[in-house]
C-alpha positions in Angstrom: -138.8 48.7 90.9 -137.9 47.4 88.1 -135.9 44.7 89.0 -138.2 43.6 91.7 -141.1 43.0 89.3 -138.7 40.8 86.4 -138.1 38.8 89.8 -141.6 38.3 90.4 -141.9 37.3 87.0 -139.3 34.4 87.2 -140.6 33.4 90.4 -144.4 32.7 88.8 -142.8 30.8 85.9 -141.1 28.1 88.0 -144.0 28.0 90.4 -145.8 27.4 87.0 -143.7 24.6 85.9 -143.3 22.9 89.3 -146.9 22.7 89.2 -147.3 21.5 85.7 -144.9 18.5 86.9 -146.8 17.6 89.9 -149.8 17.5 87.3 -148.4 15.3 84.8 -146.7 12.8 88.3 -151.0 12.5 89.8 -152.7 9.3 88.6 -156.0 10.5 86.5 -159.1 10.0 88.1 -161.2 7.0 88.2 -164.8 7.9 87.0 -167.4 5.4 87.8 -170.4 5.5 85.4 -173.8 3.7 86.7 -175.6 1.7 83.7 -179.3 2.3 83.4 -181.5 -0.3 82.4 -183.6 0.9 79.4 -187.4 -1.3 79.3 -186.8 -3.1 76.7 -189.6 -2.6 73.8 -190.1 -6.7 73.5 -191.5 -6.8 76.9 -194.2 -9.5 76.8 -197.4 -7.3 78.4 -197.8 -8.8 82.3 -201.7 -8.6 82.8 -204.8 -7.9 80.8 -204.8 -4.2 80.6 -201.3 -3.8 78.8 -202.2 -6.4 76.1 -205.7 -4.9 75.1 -204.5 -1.3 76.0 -207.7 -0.4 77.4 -208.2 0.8 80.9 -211.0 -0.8 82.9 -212.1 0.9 85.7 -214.4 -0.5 88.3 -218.0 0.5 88.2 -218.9 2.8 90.8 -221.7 1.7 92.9 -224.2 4.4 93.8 -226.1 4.0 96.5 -230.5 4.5 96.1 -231.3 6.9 98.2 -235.5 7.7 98.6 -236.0 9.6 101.8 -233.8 13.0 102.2 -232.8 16.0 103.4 -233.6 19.8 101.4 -232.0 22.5 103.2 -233.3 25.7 101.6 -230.8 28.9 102.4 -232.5 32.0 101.2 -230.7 35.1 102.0 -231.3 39.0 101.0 -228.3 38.3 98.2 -228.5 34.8 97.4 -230.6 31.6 97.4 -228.6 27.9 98.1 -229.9 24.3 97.9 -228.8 21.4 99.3 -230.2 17.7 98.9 -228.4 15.5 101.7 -229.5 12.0 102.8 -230.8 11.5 106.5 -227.0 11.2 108.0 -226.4 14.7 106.0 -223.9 13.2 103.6 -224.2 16.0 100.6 -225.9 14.6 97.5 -225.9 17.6 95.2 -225.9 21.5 95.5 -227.1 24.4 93.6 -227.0 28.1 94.1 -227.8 31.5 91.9 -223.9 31.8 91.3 -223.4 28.5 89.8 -226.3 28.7 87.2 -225.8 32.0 85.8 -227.4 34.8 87.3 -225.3 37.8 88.9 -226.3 40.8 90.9 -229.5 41.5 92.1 -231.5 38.7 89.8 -229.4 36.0 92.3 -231.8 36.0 95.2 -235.5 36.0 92.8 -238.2 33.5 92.9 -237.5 32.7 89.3 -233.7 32.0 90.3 -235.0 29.9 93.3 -237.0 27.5 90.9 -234.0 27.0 88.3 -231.4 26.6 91.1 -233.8 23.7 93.2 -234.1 21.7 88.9 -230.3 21.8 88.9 -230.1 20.2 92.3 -232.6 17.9 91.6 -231.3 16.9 87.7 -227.7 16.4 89.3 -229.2 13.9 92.4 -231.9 12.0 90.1 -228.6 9.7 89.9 -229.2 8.6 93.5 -233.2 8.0 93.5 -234.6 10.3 95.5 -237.5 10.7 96.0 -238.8 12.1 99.8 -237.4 15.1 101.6 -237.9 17.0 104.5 -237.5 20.9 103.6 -235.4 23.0 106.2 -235.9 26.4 105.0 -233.2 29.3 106.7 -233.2 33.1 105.8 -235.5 35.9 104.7 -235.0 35.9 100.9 -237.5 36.1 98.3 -236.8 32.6 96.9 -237.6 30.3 100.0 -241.4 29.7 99.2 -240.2 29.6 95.3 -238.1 26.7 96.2 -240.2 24.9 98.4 -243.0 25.3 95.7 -240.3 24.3 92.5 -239.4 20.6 94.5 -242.8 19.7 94.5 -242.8 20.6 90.9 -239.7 18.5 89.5 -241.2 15.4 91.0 -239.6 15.4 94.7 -242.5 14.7 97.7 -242.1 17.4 100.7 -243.0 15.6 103.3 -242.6 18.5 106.0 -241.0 22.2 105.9 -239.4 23.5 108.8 -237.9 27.0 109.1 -234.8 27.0 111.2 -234.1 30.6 110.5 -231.6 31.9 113.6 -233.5 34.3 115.6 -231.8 36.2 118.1 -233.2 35.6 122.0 -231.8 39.9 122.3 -228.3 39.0 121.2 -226.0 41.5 120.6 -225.9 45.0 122.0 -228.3 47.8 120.6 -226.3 50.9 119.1 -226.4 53.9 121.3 -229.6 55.8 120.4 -228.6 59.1 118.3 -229.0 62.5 119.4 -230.6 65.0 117.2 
């Protein structure tokens, strides 16, 4: 066993050496390197904007709306506005979330009148001046709302309650038996 293994060993050292020859005969290897072009810093500016280094931005033209769209959703939980024009493009929303209250105080009269100010405050930008109230849902702040865009300078021109009533929609629960 012995001699088998001081065999093996002379074997691996040629192998080694043949090898290192073949390395030594290959041609090295041709790396290609790919130059990147650095902007130069004595670039002469090519418009306007990079000379001055201010950023002009185009004025946004916002459309005068007078005659809208309130859409009043007063729930058991929560009270939403929404001011829209006449095509029903959004204008500016509010709800009971968005300004602060939590819980129960969400769907009061008094949250009604602050959420229908922030609406209005956030569309005064478009000019509005007319809308047509569609009041939806059961809650304690639809009248509050109504009452608070008349307040904050907004003419309600007519209310209309589209509140989905059911023509004996779904199917009654069995009755219980006592």
């Amino acid at each position: 066993m012995a001699e088998t293994t001081k065999k093996d060993k002379k074997e691996k050292e040629v192998v080694k050496e043949v090898a290192k020859e073949e390395k030594v005969e290959k041609q090295p290897e041709i790396k290609i390197e790919k130059k990147i072009e650095e902007p130069s810093l004595s670039a002469e500016p090519k418009d306007e904007k990079e000379k001055t280094g201010k950023v002009f931005r185009k004025k946004k033209n916002i459309r005068q709306i007078t005659h809208g769209r309130a859409y009043i959703q007063a729930t058991y939980n929560n009270t939403i506005i929404t001011l829209t024009d006449l095509n029903g493009n959004v204008l500016s929303w509010s709800s009971a979330g968005q300004n602060g209250f939590k819980g129960p105080k969400k769907s009061t009269p008094y949250a009604a009148s602050v959420i229908v100010k922030d609406a209005v405050d956030k569309a005064s930008v478009y000019g509005l001046k007319n809308v047509n109230a569609f009041v939806k849902g059961v809650g304690s702040g639809r009248e509050a709302a109504v009452r608070a865009l008349n307040t904050y300078g907004i003419n309600v021109i007519s209310i209309k309650d589209i509140t989905p009533i059911p023509h004996n929609g779904c199917r009654a629960r069995k009755p219980r038996r006592i």
